[in-house]
C-alpha positions as CSV (number, residue, x, y, z in Angstrom):
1,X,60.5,-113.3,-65.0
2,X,62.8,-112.3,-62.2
3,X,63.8,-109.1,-64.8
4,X,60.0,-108.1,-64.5
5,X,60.1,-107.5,-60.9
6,X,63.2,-105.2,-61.2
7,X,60.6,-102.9,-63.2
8,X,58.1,-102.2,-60.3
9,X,58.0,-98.8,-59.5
10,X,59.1,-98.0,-56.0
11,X,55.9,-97.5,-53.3
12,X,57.2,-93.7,-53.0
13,X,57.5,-93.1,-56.7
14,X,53.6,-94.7,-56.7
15,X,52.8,-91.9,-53.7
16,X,54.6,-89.3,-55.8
17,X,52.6,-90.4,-58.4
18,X,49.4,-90.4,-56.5
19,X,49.8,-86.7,-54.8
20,X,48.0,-84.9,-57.3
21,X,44.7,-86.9,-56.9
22,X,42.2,-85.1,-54.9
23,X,40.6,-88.7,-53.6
24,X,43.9,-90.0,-52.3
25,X,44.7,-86.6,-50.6
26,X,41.4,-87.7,-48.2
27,X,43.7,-90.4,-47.1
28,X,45.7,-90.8,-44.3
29,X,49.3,-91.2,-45.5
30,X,50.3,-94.6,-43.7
31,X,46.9,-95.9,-45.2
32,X,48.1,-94.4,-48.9
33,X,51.5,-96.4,-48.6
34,X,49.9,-99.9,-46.9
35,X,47.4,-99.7,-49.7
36,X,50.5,-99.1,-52.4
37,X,52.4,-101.9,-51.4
38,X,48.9,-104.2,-51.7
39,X,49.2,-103.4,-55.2
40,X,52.4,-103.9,-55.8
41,X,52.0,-107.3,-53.9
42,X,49.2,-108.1,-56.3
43,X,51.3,-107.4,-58.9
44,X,54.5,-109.5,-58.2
45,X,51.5,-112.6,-58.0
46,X,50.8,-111.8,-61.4
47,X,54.4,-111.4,-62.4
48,X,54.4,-115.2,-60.7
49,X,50.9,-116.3,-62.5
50,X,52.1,-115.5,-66.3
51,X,49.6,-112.4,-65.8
52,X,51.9,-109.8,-66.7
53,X,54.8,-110.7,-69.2
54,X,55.6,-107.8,-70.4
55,X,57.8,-105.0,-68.9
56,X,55.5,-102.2,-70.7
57,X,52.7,-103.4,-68.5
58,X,54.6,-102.0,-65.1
59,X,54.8,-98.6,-66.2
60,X,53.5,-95.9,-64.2
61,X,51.0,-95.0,-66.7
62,X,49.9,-98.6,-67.5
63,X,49.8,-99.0,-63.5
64,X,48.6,-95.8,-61.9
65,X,44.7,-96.0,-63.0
66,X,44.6,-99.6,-61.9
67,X,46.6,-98.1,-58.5
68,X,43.9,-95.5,-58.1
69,X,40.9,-98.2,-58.9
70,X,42.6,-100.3,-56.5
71,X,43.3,-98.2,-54.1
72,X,39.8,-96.3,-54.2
73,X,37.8,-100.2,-53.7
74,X,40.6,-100.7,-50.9
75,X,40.0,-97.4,-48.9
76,X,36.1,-98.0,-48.6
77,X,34.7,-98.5,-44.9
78,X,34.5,-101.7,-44.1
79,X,30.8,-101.1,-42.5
80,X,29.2,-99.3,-45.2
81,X,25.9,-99.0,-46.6
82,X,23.9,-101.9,-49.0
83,X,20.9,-101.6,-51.5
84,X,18.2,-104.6,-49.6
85,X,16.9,-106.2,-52.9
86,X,16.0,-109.1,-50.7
87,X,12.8,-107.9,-49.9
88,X,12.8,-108.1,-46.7
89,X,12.4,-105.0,-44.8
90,X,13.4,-106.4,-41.3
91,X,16.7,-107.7,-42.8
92,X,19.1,-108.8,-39.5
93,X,22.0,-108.9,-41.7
94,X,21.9,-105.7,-42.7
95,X,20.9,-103.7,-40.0
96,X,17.7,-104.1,-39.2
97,X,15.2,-101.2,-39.2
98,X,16.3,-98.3,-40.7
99,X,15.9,-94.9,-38.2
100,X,13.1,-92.2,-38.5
101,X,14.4,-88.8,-40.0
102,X,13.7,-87.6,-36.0
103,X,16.0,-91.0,-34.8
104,X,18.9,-90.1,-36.9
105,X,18.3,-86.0,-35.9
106,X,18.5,-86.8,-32.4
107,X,21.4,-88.8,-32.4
108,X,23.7,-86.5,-34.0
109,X,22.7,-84.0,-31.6
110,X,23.8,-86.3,-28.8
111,X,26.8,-87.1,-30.2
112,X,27.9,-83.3,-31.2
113,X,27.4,-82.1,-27.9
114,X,27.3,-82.9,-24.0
115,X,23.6,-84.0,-23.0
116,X,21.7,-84.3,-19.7
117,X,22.4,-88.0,-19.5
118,X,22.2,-89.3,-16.3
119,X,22.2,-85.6,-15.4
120,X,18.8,-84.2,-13.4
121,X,18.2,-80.9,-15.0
122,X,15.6,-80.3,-12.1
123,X,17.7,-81.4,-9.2
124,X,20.9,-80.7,-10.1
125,X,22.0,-83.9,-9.0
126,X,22.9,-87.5,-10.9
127,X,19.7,-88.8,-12.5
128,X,18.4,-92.3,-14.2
129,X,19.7,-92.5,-18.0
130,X,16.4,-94.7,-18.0
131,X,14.6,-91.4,-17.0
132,X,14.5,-90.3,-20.3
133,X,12.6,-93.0,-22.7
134,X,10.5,-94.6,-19.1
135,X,7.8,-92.6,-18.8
136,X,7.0,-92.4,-22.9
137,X,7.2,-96.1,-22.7
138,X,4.5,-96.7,-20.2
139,X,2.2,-94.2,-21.8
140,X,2.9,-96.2,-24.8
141,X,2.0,-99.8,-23.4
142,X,0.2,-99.1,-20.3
143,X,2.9,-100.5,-18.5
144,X,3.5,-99.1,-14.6
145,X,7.6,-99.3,-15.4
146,X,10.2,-99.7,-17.6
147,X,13.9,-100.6,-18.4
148,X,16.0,-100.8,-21.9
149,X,19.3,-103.0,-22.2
150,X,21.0,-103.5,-25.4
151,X,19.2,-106.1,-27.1
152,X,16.3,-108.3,-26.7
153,X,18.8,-111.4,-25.5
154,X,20.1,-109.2,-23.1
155,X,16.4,-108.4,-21.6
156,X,15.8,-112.0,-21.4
157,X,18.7,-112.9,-19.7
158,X,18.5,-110.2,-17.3
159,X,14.7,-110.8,-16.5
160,X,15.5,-114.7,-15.6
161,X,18.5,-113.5,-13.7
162,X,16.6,-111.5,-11.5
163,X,13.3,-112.9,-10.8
164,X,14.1,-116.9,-11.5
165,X,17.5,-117.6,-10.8
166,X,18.0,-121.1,-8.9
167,X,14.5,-121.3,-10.1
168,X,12.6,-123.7,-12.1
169,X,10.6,-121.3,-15.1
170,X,8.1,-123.4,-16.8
171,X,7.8,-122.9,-20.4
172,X,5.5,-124.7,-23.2
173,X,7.8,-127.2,-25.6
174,X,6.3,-125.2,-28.5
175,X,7.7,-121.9,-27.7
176,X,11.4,-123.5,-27.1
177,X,12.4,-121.3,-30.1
178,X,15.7,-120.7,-31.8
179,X,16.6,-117.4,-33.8
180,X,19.6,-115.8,-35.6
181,X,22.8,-117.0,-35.0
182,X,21.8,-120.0,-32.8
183,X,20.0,-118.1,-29.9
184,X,17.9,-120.6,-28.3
185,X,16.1,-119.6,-25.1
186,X,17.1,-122.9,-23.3
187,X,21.0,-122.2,-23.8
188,X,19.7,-118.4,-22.2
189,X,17.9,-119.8,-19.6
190,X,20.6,-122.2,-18.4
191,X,23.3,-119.0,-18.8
192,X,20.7,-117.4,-16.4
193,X,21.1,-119.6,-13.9
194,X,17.5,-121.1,-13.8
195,X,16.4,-123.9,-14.7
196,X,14.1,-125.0,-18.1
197,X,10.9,-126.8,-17.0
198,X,9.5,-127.4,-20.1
199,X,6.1,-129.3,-20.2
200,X,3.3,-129.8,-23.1
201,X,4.0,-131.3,-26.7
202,X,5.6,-129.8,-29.6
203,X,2.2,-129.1,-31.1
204,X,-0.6,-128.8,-28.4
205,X,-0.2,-127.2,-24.6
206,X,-2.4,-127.1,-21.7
207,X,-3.3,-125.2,-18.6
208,X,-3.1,-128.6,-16.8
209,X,0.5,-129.2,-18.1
210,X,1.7,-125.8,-16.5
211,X,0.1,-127.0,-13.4
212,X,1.3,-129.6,-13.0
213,X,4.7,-128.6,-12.9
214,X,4.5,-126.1,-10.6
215,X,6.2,-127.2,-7.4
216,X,7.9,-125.1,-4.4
217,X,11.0,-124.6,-6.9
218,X,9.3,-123.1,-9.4
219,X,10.5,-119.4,-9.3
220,X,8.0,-118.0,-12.7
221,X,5.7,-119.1,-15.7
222,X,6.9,-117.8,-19.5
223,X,6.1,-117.6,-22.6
224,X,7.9,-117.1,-25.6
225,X,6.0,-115.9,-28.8
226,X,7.1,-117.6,-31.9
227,X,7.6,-114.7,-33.7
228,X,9.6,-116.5,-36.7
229,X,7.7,-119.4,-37.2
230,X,3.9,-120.6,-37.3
231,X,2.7,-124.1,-35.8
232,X,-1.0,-124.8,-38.1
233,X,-3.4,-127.3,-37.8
234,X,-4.0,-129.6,-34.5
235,X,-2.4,-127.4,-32.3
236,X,-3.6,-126.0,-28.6
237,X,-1.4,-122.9,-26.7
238,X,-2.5,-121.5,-23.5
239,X,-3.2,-118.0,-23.7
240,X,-1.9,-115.0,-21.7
241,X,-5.1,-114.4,-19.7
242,X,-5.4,-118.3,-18.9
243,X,-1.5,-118.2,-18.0
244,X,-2.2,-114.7,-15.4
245,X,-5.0,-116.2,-13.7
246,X,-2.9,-119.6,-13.0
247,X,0.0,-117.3,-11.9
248,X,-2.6,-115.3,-9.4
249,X,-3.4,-118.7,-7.9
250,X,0.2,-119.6,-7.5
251,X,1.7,-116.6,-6.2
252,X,4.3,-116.6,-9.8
253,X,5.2,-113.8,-12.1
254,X,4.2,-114.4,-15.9
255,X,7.5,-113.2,-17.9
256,X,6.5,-112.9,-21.9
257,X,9.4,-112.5,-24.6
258,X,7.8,-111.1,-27.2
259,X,10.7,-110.9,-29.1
260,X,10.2,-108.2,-32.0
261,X,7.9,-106.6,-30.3
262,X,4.9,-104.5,-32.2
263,X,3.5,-101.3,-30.8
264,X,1.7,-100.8,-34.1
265,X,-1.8,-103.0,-35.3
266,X,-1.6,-104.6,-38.4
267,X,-4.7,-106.1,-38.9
268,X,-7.4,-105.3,-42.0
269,X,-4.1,-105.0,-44.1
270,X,-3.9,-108.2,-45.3
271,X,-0.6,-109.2,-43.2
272,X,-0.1,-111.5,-40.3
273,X,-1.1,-110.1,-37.3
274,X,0.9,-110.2,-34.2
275,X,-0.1,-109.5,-30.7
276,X,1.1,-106.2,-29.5
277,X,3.0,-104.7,-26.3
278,X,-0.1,-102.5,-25.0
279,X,-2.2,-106.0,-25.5
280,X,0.0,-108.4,-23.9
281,X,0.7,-106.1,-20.9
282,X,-2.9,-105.2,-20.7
283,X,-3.8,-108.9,-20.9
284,X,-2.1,-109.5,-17.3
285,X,2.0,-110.3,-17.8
286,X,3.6,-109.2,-15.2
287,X,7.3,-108.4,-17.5
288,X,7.6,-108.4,-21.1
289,X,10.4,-108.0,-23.4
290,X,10.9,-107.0,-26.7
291,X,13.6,-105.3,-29.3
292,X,13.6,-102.0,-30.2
293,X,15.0,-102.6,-33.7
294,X,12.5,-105.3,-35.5
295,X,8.9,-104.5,-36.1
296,X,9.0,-101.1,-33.4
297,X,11.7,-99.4,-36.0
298,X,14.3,-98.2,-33.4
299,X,17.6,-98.9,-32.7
300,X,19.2,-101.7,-31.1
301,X,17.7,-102.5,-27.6
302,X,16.1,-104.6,-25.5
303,X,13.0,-103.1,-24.1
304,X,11.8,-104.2,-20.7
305,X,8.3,-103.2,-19.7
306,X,5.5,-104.6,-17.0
307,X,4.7,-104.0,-13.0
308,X,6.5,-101.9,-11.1
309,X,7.6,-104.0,-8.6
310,X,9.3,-106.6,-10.8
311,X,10.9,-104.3,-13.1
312,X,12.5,-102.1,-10.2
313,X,13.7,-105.7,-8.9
314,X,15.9,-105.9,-12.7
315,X,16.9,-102.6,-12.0
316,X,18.4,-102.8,-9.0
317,X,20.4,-105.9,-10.7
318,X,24.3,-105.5,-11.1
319,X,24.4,-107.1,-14.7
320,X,22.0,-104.4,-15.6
321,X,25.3,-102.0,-15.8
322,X,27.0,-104.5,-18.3
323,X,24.1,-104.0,-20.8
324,X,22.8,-100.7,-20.5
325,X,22.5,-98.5,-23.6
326,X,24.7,-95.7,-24.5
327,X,23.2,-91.8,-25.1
328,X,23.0,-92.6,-28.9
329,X,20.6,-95.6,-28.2
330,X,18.8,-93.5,-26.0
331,X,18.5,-90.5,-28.1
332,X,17.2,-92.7,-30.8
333,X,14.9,-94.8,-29.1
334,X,13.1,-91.8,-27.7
335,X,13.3,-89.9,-30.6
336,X,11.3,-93.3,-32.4
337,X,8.7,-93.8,-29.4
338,X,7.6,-89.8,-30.0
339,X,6.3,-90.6,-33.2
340,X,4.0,-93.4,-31.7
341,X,2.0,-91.3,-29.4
342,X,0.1,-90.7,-33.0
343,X,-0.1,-93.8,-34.7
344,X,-0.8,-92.5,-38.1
345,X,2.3,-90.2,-37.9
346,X,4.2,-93.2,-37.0
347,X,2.9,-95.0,-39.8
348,X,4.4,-92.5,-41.8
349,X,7.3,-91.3,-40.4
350,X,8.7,-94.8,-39.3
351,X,10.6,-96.5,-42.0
352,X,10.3,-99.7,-41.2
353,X,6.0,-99.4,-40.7
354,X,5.8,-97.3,-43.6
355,X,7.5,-99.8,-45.9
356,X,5.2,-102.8,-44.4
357,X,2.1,-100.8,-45.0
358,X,2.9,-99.8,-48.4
359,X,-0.2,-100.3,-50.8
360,X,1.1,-102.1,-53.9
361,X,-0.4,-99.7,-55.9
362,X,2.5,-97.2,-54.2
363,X,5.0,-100.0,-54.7
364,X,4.5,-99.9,-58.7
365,X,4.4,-96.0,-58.7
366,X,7.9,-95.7,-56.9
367,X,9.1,-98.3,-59.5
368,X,8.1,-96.5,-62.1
369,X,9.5,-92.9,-60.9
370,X,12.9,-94.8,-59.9
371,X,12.9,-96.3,-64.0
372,X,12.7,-92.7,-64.9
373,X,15.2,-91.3,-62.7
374,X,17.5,-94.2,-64.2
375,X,16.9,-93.3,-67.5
376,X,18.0,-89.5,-66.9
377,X,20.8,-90.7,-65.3
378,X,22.0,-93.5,-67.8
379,X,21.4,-92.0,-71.2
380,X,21.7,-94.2,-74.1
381,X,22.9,-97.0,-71.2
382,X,19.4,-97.7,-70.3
383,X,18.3,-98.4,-73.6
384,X,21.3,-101.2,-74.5
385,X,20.6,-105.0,-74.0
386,X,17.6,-106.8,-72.7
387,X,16.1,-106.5,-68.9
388,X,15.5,-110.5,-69.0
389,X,18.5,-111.4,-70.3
390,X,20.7,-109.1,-67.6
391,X,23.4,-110.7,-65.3
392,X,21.6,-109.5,-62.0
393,X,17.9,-110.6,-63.1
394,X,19.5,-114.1,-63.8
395,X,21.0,-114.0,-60.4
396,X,17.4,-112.8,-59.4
397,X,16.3,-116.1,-60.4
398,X,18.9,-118.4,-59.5
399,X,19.5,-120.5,-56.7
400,X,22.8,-118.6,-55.2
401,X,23.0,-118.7,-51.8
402,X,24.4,-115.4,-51.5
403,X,24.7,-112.1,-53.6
404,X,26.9,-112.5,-56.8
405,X,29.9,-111.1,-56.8
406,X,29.7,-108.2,-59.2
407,X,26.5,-107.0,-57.4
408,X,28.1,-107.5,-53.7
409,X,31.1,-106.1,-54.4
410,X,30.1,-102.9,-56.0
411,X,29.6,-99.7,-54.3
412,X,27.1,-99.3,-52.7
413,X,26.6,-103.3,-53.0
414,X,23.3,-104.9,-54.0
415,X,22.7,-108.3,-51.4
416,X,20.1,-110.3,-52.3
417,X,19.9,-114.7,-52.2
418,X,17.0,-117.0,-52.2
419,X,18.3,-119.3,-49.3
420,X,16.4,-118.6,-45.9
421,X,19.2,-120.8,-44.3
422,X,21.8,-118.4,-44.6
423,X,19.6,-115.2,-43.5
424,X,17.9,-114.2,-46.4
425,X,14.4,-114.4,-47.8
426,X,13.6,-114.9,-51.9
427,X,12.2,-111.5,-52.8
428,X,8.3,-111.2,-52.5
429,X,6.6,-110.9,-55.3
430,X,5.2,-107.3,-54.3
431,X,9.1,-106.0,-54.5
432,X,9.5,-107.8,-57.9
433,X,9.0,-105.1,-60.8
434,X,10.8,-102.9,-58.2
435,X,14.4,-105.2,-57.9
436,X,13.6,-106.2,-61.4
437,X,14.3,-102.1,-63.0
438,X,16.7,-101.7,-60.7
439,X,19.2,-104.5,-60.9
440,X,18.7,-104.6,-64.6
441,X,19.6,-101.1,-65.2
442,X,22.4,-101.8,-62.2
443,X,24.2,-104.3,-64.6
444,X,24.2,-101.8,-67.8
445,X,25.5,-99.0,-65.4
446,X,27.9,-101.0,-64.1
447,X,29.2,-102.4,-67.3
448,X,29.5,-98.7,-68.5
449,X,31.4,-97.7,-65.3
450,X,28.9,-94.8,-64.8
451,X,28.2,-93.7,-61.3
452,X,24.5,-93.5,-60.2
453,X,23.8,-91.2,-57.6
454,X,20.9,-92.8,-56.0
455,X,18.2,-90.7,-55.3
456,X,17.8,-89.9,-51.3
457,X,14.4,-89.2,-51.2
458,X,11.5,-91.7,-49.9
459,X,9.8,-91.2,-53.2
460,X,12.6,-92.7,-55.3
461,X,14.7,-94.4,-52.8
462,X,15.4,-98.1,-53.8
């Protein structure tokens, strides 16, 4: 054994070796060499493990297209794109919303040259980075002002800071929600520096119970929509209107996290319909929060809208400078919120509402041009083996908790599991004929070692 580590080639004879290749020319040359001696670590573990036992299996031309495979899977970017087959098409694990055509425009432009951003074009003097997306945002929700952080948490936080800090904020037991990653609004709330009144049962809330735990402490009334889960038969919440004319009579501001936040109506096509920003503000709360990348299809952010004089009080916070967003946010954001002064257009142009409202009918027809752009692309490869019996549709149908290997590992990798505990969703059936042609015709592609060059355009796009 210790004779078949003598016949390792040297990590500059490997980088001699490797000059030639186009790919590995891309790479930095400290990368090249770390990479190398990876191998050659991986190899000396096999020399250990019985793996390699011959000396024929370390030379350079047994080794250098397992170097240049190696090296290739190595030198990917570690954040790097996915195919969703979880059918999900608000996935937090994998970026949320993808960006409007406009979104990802705009941002590019900020980031290739310098940009008015806190800049006042008309003035010549420093302006408001908030400048650029306020205005579009209260003509949006009827709103009188508005601020973005850079998440929804972030919003939250900042709103208690502000307006109920020392404070009691009186909240309905129902609505004491947790979300991704263990954000619970009582841990917020207590990191806030007020303090959680919570009143009602799990199930069933009153006025009465609001009231009566208003006292000369109480610093605001909240609610906190449940946009993740659903509470069915004997239940009772008090709504917004009820909750604005109690706050009117007690002299408090009603603070509503709305959490993903929906500019868009989706009633009459046969999906849940959640309350949007322009009803909830018009409906009397005084601040609302929301994200910019969930249901609204932006980027990152936390979205800040209501009366003017409580939002110019969060604005005039300190902490606000810890969270505010960065000229790509902002680029995006307003780039995104353009497209909703036309509904339709944003129904279109949006990714994430134009996947939502997707008539099945649609659904089956991109499935069907995908299949054929496969089968162009595969050959005789497409024809091979049996859909039902592939790797990937088993997996499809298995209880793994997480992608299998082969399909996360590949490139770009397919994630899909059936467990909702670790983040992911079983695949609806709508997206089924859809993830079934295309992780069947994955496997046989993959199997060949054939590169697919998946189709870009929304029409074919899986």
């Amino acid at each position: 054994m210790s004779q078949l580590f003598r016949h390792l080639p040297s990590v500059d004879a490997v980088l001699s070796a490797l000059s030639g290749d186009k790919d590995m020319e891309s790479l930095p040359r400290p990368l090249q060499r770390d990479l190398v001696n990876g191998f050659l670590d991986l190899c000396r573990e096999e020399i250990k493990s019985g793996v390699i036992t011959e000396e024929s299996a370390l030379g350079m031309d047994v080794l250098l297209p397992r170097i240049t495979a190696y090296i290739r899977v190595q030198a990917r970017p570690h954040f790097r794109r996915v195919l969703n087959a979880t059918g999900v098409v608000v996935h937090t694990n994998m970026g949320r919303s993808l960006l409007a055509k406009e979104a990802v425009d705009a941002v590019v432009e900020a980031c290739a040259h310098y940009s008015n951003l806190e800049f006042d074009l008309a003035t010549g003097e420093r302006g408001s980075r908030y400048s650029h997306v306020e205005k579009i945002l209260c003509d949006i929700t009827g709103a009188e002002a508005a601020l973005v952080v850079n998440n929804n948490a972030s919003a939250v936080f900042i709103m208690l800071e502000t307006l109920a800090k020392g404070r009691e904020v009186v909240v309905s037991r129902g609505q004491l929600v947790e979300i991704g990653g263990s954000f619970r609004i009582p841990d917020v709330m207590a990191k806030s520096g007020a303090t959680l009144r919570e009143v009602g049962a799990t199930n069933r809330t009153h006025v009465k119970d609001y009231e009566g735990a208003i006292n000369e402490n109480t610093g605001a009334l909240m609610r906190v929509h449940t946009s993740n889960f659903r509470l069915i038969g004997f239940t009772k919440e008090v709504t917004l209107p009820e909750m604005r004319d109690l706050g009117d009579r007690h002299d408090l501001p009603v603070l509503e996290d709305l959490g993903s936040g929906s500019l868009f109506r989706f009633d009459g096509m046969g999906l849940i319909n959640e309350p949007t920003v322009q009803e909830v503000v018009a409906q009397g709360a005084d601040v609302v929060s929301f994200s910019g990348d969930k249901v609204l299809g932006g980027p990152q952010a936390g979205i800040i809208v209501g009366r003017k004089k409580w939002i110019d009080m969060i604005k005039k916070n300190p902490i606000n400078r810890a969270m505010r967003i960065d000229k790509m946010t902002l680029a995006a954001l307003e780039a995104t919120l353009r497209l909703y002064l036309d509904m339709d257009e944003a129904r279109e142009k949006v990714p994430t509402l134009n996947m939502i409202t997707m008539p099945y009918k649609t659904l089956r027809a991109r499935a069907g041009r995908l299949a054929k752009v496969l089968r162009t692309e595969l050959g005789e490869a497409w024809k091979s083996g049996s859909e039902k019996a592939s790797p990937a549709w088993a997996a499809a149908h298995s209880r793994s908790r997480t992608s299998p290997p082969r399909l996360s590992q590949s490139f770009p990798a397919i994630c899909m599991c059936r467990s909702s505990s670790s983040g992911c969703s079983t695949p609806s059936r709508r997206s089924l004929p859809a993830l079934k042609t295309t992780l069947s015709v994955w496997t046989r592609a993959h199997s060949t070692q054939k590169s697919i060059d998946w189709p870009q355009t929304p029409s074919v796009r899986p």
